[in-house]
C-alpha positions as CSV (number, residue, x, y, z in Angstrom):
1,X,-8.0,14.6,-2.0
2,X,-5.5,16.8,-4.1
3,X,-2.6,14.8,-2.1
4,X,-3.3,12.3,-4.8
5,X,-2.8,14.5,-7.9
6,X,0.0,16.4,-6.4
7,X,1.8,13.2,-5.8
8,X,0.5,10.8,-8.4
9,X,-1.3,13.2,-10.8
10,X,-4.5,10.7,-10.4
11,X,-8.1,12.9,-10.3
12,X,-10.0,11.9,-7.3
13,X,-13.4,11.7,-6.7
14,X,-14.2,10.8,-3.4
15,X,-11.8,10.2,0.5
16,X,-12.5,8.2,3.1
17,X,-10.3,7.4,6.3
18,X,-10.4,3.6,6.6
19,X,-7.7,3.6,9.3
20,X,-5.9,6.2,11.2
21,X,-3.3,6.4,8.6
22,X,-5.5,4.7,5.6
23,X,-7.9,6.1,3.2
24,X,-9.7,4.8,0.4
25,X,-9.3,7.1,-2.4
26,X,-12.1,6.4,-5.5
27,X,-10.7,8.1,-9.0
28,X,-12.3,7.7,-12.6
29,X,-9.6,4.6,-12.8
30,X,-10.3,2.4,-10.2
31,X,-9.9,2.6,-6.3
32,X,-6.4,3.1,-3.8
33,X,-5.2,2.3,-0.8
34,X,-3.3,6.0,0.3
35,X,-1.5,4.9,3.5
36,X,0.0,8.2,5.5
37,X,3.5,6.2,7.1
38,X,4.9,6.6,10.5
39,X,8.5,5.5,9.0
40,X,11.3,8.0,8.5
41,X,12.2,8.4,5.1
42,X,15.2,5.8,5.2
43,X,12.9,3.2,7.1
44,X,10.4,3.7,4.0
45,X,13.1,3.0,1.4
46,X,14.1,0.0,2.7
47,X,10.6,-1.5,3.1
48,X,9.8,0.3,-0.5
49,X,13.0,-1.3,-1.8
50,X,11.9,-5.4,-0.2
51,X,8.2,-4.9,-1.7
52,X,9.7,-4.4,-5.4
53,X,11.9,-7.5,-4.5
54,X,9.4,-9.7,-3.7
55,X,7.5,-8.9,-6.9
56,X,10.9,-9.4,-9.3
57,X,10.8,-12.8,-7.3
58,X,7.5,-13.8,-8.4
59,X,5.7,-13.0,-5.0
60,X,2.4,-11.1,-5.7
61,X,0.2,-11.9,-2.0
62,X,-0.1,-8.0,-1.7
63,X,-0.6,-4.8,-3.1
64,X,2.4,-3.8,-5.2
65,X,3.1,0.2,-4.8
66,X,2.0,2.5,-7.3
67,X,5.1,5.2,-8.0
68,X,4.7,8.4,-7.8
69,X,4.0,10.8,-10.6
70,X,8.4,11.2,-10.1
71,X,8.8,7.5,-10.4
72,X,9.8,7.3,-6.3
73,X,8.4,4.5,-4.5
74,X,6.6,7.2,-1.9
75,X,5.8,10.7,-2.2
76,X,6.5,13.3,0.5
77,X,4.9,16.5,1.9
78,X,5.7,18.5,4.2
79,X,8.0,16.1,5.8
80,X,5.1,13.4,5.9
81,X,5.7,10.0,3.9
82,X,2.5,8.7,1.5
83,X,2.3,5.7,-0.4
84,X,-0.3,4.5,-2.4
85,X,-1.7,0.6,-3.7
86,X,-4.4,-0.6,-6.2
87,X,-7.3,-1.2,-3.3
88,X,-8.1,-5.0,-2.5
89,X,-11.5,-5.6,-1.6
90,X,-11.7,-7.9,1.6
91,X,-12.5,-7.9,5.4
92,X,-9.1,-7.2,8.4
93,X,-7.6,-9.7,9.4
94,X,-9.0,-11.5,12.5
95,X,-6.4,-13.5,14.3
96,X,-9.2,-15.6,16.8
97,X,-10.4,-17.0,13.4
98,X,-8.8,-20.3,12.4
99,X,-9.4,-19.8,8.8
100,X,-7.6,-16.2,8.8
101,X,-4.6,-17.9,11.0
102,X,-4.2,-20.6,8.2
103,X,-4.4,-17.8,5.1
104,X,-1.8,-16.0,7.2
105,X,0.3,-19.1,7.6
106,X,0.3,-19.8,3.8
107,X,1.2,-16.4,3.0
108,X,3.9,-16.4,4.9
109,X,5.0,-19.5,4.3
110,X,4.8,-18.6,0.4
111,X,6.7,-15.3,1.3
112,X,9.7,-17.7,2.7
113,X,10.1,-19.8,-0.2
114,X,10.8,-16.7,-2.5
């Protein structure tokens, strides 16, 4: 919990693991999406870098990152990688669904057109 307000100076309330390498974090301001990455530093840039792209070209079909209390795109520790989102209430994906396959296709296909 104090990964949050060393990185993003954001109180937390309560941590739950959601994923192996996703918690949901609840503060006084709303709830995150604090996802621990397996990427190398130089990896994480460059997928940092494309997510800001997409949004200066009008593409908004996920959660934009939330800096870090330093303005970087991640925060590190102890040679681990963290990013953090605004949380987005939903259900996983499930790819034997036809109606998940189709929102995937649009998404993607939106995501190409930018």
């Amino acid at each position: 919990e104090k990964l949050i307000e060393r990185g993003w100076d954001i109180p937390t309330l309560t941590t739950k693991r959601i994923q192996n390498n996703v918690f949901r974090v609840k503060t006084g301001g709303g709830d995150f999406a604090l996802k621990a990455s397996p990427l190398k530093e130089r990896s994480l840039d460059f997928i940092c870098a494309a997510e800001n792209s997409l949004s200066r070209h009008g593409f908004f079909s996920y959660a934009p990152l939330i800096p870090s209390k330093t303005g970087a795109a991640f925060y590190r520790e102890k040679g681990d990688c963290f990013t953090l989102h605004q949380w987005i209430e939903g259900s996983p994906c499930d790819f034997d669904r036809c109606s998940h396959l189709q929102a995937v296709g649009e998404t993607l296909a939106g995501f190409h057109l930018r």
